[in-house]
N, C-alpha and C positions, 0 to 999 in steps of 0.2 A: 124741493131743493135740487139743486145740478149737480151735476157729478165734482163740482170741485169744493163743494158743501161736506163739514163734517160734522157729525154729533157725538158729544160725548155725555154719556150719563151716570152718577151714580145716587141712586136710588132715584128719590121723585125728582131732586133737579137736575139741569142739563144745561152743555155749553155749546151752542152752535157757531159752525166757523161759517158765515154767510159773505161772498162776492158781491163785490161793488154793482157787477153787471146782472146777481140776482134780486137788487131793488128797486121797488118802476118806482115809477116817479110821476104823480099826478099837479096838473098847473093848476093854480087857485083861480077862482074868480076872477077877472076884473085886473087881471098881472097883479093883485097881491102878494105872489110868490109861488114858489116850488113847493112840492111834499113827498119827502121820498119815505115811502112804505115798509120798513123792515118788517116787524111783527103785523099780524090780521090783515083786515081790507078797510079799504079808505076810498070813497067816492070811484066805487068801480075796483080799483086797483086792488090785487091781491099781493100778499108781500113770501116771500122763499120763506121763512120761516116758520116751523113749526111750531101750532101755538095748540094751547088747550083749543075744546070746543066750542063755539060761541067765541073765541078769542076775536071780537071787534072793538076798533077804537070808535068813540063818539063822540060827539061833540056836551056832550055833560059831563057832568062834574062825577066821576067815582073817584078812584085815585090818579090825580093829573099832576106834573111836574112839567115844568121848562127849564132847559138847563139855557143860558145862551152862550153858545158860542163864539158868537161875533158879534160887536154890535150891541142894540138896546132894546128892551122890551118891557111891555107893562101888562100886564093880566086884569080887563074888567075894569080898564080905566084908574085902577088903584096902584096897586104896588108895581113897581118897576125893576128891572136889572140889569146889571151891565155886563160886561164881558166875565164867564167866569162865575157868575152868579146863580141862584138854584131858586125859581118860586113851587112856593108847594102848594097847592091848588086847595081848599077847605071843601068836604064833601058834604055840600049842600044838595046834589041835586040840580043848580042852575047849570047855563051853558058857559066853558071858559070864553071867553075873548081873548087873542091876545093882539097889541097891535106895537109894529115894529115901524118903525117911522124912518129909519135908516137902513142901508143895508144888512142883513144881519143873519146869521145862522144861529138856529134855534133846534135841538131836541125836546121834542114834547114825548112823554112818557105818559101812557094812560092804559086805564084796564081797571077791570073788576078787584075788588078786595081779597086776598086771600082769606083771611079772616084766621092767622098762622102763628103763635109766638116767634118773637124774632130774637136772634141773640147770636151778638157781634164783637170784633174782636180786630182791629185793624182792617187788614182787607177782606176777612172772610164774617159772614152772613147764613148761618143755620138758624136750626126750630128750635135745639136744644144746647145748655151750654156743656153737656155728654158730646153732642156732635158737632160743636164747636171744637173743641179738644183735640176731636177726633183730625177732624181737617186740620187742625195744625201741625200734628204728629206728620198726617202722611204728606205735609207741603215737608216739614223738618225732614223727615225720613227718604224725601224724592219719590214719592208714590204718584205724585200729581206730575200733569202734561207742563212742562214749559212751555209758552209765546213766545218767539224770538223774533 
């Protein structure tokens, strides 16, 4: 991370403030498009953020999402989506495809499983719904960092 990178943690999760100019950006094949690296490594590229160990993205199926941003996309020749839209990837094991036929921006999300109870509550996302609670209190109470 560069010096204009922040981390903030409490307990095992954490919120990193990552710079435009700390994510490379690697060219696909073929001018298929761009790929810019935030989390792990990608065809060379390493990304500013801190990830666990082994944190690599791959081109297989563990847990993958596309969000699209712009634009249209279809995963696997199947499902499709448009602006705004979230495919979630089934962990089969196979490799995603995704193909964008127009111009388009795309977040793809991938990574190993945690394997974590989840428990959710508008915007906040814990293991327990004790620390589900908990994070609401200290959002209520102003414990938590503001973004502005």
């Amino acid at each position: 991370m560069g010096q204009s990178s922040e981390r903030v943690e409490n307990g095992g999760a954490g919120y990193q403030t990552i710079q435009n100019a700390e994510i490379p950006a690697v060219d696909l094949d073929g001018g298929a498009g761009r790929l810019r690296v935030i989390a792990g490594s990608v065809l060379g590229a390493k990304a500013g953020a801190d990830v666990h160990p082994g944190g690599v993205v791959r081109s297989r199926r563990e847990n993958t999402s596309i969000l699209v941003l712009q634009g249209r996309a279809s995963e696997n020749q199947s499902r499709q989506a448009g602006e705004a839209e979230l495919i979630v990837c089934k962990r089969n094991g196979s490799e995603v495809v995704i193909d964008a036929r127009q111009d388009s921006r795309l977040l793809l999300m991938s990574g190993a499983s945690i394997e974590e109870p989840i428990a959710r509550d508008g915007p906040f996302v814990m293991n327990t719904r004790a620390e589900l609670l908990q994070a609401v209190e200290d959002y209520q109470t102003g414990k938590m960092e503001h973004v502005s």
